[in-house]
C-alpha positions as CSV (number, residue, x, y, z in Angstrom):
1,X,41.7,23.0,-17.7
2,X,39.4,22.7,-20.9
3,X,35.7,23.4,-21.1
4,X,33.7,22.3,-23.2
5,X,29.7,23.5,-24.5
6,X,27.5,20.5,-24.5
7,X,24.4,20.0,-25.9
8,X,23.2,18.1,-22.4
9,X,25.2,19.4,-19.9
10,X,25.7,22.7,-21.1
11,X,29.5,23.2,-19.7
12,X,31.8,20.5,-19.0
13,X,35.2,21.0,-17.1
14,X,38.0,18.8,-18.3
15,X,41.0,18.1,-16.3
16,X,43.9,16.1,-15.6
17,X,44.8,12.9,-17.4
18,X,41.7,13.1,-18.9
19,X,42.2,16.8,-20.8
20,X,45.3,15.5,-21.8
21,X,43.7,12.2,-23.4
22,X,41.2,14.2,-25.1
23,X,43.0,14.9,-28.5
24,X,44.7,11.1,-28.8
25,X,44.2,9.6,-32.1
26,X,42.0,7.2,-30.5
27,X,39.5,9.8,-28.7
28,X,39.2,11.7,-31.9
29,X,38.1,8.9,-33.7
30,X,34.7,9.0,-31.6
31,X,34.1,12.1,-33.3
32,X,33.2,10.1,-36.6
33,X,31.4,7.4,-34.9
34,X,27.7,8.0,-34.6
35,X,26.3,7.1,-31.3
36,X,23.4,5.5,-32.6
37,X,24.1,3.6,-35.7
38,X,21.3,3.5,-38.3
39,X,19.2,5.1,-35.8
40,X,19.8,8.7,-38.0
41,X,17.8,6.6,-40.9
42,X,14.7,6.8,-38.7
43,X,15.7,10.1,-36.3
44,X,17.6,12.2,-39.0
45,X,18.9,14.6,-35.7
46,X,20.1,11.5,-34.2
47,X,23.8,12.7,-35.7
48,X,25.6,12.9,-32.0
49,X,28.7,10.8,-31.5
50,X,30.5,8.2,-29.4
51,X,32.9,11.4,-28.4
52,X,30.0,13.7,-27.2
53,X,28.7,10.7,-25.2
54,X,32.2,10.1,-23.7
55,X,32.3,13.6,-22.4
56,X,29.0,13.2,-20.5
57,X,30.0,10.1,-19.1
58,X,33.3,11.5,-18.3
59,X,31.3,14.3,-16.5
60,X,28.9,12.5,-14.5
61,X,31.8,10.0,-13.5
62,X,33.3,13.5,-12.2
63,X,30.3,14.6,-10.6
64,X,29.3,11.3,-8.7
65,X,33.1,11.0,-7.3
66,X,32.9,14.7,-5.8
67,X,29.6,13.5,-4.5
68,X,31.3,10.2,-3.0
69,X,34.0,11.7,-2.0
70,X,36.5,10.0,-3.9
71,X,40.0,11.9,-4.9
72,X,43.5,11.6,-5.7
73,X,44.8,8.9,-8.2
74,X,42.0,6.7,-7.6
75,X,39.5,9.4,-8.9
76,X,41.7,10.2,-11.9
77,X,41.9,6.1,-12.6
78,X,37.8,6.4,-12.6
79,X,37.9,9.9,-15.1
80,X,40.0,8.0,-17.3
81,X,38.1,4.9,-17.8
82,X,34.4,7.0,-18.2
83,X,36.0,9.2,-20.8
84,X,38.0,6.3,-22.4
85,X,35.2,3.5,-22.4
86,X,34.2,4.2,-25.9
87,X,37.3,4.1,-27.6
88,X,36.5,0.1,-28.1
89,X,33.6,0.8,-30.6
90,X,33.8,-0.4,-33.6
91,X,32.4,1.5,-36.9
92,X,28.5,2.6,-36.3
93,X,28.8,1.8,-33.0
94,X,26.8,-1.2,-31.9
95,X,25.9,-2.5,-35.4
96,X,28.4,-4.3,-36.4
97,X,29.7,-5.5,-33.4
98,X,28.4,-9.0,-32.6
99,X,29.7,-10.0,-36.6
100,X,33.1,-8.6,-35.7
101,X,33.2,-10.2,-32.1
102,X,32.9,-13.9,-34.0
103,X,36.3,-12.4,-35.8
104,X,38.3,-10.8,-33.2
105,X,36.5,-12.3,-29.7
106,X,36.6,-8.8,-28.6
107,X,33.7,-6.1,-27.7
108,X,33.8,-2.7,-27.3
109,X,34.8,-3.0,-23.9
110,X,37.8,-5.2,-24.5
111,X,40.6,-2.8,-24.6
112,X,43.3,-3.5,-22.8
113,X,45.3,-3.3,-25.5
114,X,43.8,-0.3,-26.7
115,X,44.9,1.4,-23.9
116,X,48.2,-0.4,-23.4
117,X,49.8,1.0,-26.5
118,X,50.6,4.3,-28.6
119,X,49.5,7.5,-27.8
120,X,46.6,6.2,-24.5
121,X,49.4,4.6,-22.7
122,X,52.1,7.4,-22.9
123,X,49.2,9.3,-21.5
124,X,48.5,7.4,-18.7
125,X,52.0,6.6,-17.6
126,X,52.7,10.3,-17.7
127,X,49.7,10.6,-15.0
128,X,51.5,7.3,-13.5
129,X,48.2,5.7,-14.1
130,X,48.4,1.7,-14.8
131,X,46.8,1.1,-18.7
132,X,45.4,-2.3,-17.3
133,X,43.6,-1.0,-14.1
134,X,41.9,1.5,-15.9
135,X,40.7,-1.2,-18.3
136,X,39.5,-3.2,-15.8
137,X,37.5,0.0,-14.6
138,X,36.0,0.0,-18.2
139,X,34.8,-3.2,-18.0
140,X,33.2,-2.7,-15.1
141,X,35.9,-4.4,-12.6
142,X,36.1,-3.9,-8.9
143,X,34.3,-1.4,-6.5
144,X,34.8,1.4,-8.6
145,X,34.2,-0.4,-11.6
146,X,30.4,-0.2,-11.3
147,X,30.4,3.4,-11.4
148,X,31.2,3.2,-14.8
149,X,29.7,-0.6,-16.1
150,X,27.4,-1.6,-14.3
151,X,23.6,-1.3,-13.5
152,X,23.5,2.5,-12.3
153,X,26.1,3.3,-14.0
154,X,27.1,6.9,-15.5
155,X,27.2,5.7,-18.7
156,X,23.5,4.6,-18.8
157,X,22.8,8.2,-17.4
158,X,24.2,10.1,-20.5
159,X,23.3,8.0,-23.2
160,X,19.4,7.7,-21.9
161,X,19.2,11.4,-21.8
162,X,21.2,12.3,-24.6
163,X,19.9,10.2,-27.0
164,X,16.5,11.1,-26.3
165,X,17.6,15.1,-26.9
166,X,19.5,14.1,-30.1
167,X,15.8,12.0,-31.8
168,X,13.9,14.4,-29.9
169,X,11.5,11.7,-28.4
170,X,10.3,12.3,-24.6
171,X,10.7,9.0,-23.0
172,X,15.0,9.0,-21.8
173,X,13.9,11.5,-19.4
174,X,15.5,11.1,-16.4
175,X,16.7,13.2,-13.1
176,X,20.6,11.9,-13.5
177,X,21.1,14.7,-11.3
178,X,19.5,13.4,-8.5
179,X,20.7,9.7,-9.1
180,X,24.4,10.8,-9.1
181,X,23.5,12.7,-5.5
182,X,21.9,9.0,-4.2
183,X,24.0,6.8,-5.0
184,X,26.7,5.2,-2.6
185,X,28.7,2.2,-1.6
186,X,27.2,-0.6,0.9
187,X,29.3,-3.6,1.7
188,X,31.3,-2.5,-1.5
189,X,27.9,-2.3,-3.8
190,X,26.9,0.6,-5.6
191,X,23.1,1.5,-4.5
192,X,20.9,3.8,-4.7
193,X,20.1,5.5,-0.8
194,X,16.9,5.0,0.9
195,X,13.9,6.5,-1.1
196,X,15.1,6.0,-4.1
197,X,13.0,3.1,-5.2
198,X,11.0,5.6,-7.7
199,X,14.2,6.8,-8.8
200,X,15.1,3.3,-9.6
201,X,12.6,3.3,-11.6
202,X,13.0,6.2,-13.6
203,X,16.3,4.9,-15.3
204,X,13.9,1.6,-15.9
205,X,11.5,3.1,-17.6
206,X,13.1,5.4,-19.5
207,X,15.1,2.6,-21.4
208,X,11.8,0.5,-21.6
209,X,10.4,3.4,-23.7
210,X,13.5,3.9,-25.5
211,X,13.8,0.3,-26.5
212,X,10.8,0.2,-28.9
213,X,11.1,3.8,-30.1
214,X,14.2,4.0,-30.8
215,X,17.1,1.6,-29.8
216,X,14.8,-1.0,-31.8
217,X,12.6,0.3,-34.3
218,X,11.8,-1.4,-37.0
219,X,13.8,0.5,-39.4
220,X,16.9,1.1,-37.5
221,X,17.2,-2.8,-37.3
222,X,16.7,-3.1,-41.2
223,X,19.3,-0.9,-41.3
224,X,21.4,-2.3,-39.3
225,X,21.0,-5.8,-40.4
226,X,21.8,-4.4,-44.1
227,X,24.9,-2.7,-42.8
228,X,26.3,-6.0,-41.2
229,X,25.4,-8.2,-43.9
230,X,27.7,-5.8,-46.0
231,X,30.5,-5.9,-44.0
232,X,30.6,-9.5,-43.9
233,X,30.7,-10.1,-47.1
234,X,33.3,-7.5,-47.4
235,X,35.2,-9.9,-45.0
236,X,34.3,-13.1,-46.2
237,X,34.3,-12.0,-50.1
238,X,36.5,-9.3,-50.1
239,X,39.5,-10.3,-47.4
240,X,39.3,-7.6,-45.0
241,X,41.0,-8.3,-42.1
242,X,37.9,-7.4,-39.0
243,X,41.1,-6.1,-36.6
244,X,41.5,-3.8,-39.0
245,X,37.7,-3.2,-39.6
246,X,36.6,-2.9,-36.0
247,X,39.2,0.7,-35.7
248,X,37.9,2.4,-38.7
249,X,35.1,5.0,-38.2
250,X,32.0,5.3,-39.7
251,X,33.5,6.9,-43.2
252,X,35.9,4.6,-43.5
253,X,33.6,1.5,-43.6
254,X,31.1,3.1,-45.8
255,X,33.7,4.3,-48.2
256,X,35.1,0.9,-48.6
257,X,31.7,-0.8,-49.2
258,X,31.1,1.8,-52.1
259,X,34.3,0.9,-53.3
260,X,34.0,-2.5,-53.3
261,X,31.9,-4.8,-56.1
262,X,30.7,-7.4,-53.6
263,X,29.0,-5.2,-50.8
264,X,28.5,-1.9,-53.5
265,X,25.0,-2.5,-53.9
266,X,24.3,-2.2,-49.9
267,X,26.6,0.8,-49.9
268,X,24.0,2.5,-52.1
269,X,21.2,1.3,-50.3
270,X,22.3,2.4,-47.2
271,X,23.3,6.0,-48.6
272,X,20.0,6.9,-50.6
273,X,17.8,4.9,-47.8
274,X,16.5,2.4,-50.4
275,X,16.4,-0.1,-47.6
276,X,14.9,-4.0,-47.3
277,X,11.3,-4.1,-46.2
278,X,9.4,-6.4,-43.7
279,X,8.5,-9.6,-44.8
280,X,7.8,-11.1,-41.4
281,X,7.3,-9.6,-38.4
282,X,6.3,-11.8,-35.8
283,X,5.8,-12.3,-31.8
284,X,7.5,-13.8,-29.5
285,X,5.3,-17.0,-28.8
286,X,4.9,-17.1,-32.8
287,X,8.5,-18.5,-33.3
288,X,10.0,-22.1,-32.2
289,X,12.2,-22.7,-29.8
290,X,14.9,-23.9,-31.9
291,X,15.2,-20.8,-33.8
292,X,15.4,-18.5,-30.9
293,X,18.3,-20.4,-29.7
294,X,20.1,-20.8,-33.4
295,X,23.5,-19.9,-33.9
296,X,24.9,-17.7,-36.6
297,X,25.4,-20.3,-39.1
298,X,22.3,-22.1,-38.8
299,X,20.5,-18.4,-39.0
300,X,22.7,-18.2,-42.2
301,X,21.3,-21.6,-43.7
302,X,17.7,-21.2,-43.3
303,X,18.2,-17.5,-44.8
304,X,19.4,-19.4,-48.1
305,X,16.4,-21.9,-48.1
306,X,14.1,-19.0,-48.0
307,X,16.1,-17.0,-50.7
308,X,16.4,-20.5,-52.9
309,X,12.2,-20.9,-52.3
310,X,11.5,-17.1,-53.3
311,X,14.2,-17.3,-56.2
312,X,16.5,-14.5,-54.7
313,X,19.9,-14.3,-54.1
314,X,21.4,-15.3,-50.9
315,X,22.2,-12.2,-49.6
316,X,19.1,-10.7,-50.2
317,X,17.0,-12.3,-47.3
318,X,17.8,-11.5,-43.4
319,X,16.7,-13.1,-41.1
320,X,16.5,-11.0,-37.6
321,X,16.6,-12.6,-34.4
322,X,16.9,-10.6,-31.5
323,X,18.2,-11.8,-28.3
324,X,15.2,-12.6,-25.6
325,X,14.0,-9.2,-24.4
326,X,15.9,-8.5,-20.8
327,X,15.9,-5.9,-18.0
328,X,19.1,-5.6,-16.9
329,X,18.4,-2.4,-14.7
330,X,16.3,-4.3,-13.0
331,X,19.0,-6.0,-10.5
332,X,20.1,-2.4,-9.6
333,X,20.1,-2.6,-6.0
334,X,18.3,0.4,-3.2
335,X,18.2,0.6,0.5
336,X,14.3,0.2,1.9
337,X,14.3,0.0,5.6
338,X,17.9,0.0,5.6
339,X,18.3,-3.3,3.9
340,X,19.8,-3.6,0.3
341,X,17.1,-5.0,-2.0
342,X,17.0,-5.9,-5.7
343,X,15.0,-3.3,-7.7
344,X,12.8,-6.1,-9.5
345,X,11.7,-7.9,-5.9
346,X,10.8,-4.4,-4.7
347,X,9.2,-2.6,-7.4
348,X,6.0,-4.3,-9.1
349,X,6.4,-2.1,-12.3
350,X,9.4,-4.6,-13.4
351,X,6.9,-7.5,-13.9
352,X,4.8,-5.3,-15.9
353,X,7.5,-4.3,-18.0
354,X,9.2,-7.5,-18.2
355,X,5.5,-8.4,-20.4
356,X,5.7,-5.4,-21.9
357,X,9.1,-6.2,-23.1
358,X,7.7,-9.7,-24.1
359,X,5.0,-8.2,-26.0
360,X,7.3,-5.9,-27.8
361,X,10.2,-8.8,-29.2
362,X,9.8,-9.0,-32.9
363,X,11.6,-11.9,-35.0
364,X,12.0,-9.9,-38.5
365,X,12.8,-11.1,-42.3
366,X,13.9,-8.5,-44.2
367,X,13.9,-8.6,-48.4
368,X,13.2,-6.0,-51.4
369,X,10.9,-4.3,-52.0
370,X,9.1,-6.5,-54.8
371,X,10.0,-9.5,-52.9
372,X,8.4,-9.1,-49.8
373,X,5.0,-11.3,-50.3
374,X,6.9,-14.5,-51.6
375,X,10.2,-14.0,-49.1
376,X,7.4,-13.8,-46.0
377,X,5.3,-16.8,-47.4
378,X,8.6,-18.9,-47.6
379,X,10.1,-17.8,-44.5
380,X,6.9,-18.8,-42.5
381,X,7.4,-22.4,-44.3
382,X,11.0,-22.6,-43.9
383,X,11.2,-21.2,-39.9
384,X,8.3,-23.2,-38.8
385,X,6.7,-20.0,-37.4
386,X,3.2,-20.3,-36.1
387,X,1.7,-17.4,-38.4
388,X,0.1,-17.4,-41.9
389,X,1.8,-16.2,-44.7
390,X,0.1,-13.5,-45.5
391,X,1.3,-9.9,-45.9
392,X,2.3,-8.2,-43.0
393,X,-0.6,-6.2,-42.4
394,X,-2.2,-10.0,-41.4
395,X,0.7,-10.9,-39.4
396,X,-0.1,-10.8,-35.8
397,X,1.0,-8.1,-34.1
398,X,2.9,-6.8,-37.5
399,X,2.4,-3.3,-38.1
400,X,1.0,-1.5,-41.7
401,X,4.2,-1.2,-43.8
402,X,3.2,2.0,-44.5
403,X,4.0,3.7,-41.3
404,X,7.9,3.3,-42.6
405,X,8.9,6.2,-40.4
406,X,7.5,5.8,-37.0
407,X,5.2,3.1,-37.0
């Protein structure tokens, strides 16, 4: 047995297939992924890592199946898949991952083959553990699947709580403890027991807080949009093949782009935070239709009309459309009067943050510094959006560019 200090839940006892997974090449490559991305640009503590995260989920996994009642092989299928459902991730976690899926058709949670081969697989045979049934745990499969992908699942528990000690903001607070001692299986559902509705709620709003603050503040998604603009062109420009991409850590992709001539310059910018600025910031009911539902190469040909009309280079104008804003913890089931509801037809808070959420959505266009006024007057034009082109400070709903930190 191994244990281990952590930062959230101080000791952690590792066991089984899963202490013997722990120093695999592709568990100690978490240690150099950051769990947040480009959040550290914005929260300079934010430095935690897909490997600390993996442990927590590994431990709450543990936790809920001593609660459940769950042991034998099944339980160390369900330990193996909590501490293994990183190991997908590409570099800087989440950032990059949409532009290498249109490469590779895989997510982080695709790893079947991760699992199937080298040193993860010897593993698990050893333990007589099947690599493809413990992918399918990962994402999210069958009965037990839910536990660890899914809408109460122990991976939502860490990552709220730890990323919220890590930037040191108060609102991923939540009572894990109590939701790993409520939860249980009806009809083959994961739920929350009866009385739990406020608990329910919790885990809500606690990643309705975090969204805004942190997840998608403003300069964590300049960042993040700089940092995947980069690696495509080091892709596209420079031949890098994104299998190969999507297993480095966060060093390795960095070091490359410095390297590099064609994504050199973002290298830098990224490293000494000289980052794009706001051009646009703009609401939700603001921006057509038709843009909300463009595609990746349609995004990519309006961002060269509004470079051409404000006489910049292509690659220096993003355009940043976020997906429609979305609860997904808001289908997590709970018992009421012994009857399994939906948490969003029982609870009225989901409503009001379903608007709140609404309110929230930004589209953004990123450019230099010195660009900003004429990128934002020709990205109004060219987008069609429903705004004047003034600076941001007139934008509805934008926010003063000088609050660069936390505004």
């Amino acid at each position: 047995m191994a244990t281990i200090k952590d930062s959230v839940h101080d000791h952690i006892e590792v066991t089984g297939v899963a202490e013997d997974l722990l120093d695999t090449p592709a568990m100690q490559r978490l240690r150099r992924i950051r769990q947040l991305g480009t959040v550290s640009l914005v929260y300079p503590s934010a430095n935690h890592t897909r490997f600390e995260h993996s442990l927590g989920v590994y431990h709450l996994a543990s936790e809920t199946l001593d609660h459940l009642g769950v042991a034998g092989r099944t339980a160390e299928r369900i330990r193996a898949a909590a501490l293994l459902h990183d190991v997908g991730h590409p570099p800087f976690s989440h950032n990059v991952e949409e532009l290498l899926y249109r490469h590779t058709g895989k997510y982080h949670d695709d790893v079947a083959d991760l699992l199937a081969d080298g040193r993860v697989g010897a593993v698990l045979r050893e333990h007589d553990l099947d690599p493809d049934t413990v992918a399918g745990l990962v994402a999210g499969e069958g009965r037990y699947g839910q536990l660890v992908s899914g809408e109460l699942d122990v991976d939502r528990m860490d990552y709220l709580v730890r990323d919220a000690h890590h930037t040191g903001v108060p609102y991923g607070t939540i009572d894990h403890g109590r939701l790993v001692r409520e939860l249980t299986f009806v009809d083959g559902e994961l739920v929350l027991a009866e009385g739990n509705v406020q608990t329910a709620e919790s885990l809500l709003l606690a990643r309705a807080l975090m969204n805004p603050t942190v997840y998608r503040h403003h300069v964590a998604r300049i960042g993040k949009a700089m940092l995947r603009r980069a690696t495509e062109r080091l892709i596209r420009e420079a031949g890098y093949d994104a299998e190969t991409v999507r297993r480095w850590d966060d060093a390795d992709l960095l070091a490359t782009l410095r390297r590099t001539d064609a994504t050199a310059d973002f290298a830098d910018r990224l490293s000494t935070r000289d980052l794009f600025k706001r051009a646009v910031w703009a609401e939700l009911p603001d921006v057509p239709e038709d843009l909300l539902e463009a595609d990746h190469e349609r995004i990519r040909e309006l961002e060269r009309e509004v470079a051409a009309a404000a006489d910049l280079d292509p690659d220096s104008v993003v355009v940043d459309v976020p997906p429609p804003p979305e609860i997904r913890e808001s289908s997590s089931r709970v018992v009421v009067n012994g009857e399994i509801r939906r948490l969003d037809r029982q609870s009225p808070l989901v409503s009001a943050l379903r608007v709140a959420g609404r309110n929230q959505w930004r589209l953004g266009v990123y450019a230099p510094a010195g660009a900003v006024d004429r990128v934002g007057r020709a990205a109004v034009r060219a987008l069609g959006l429903d705004v004047d082109g003034a600076p941001i400070t007139e934008v509805r709903g934008g926010l003063d560019t000088t609050l660069d930190e936390f505004g």
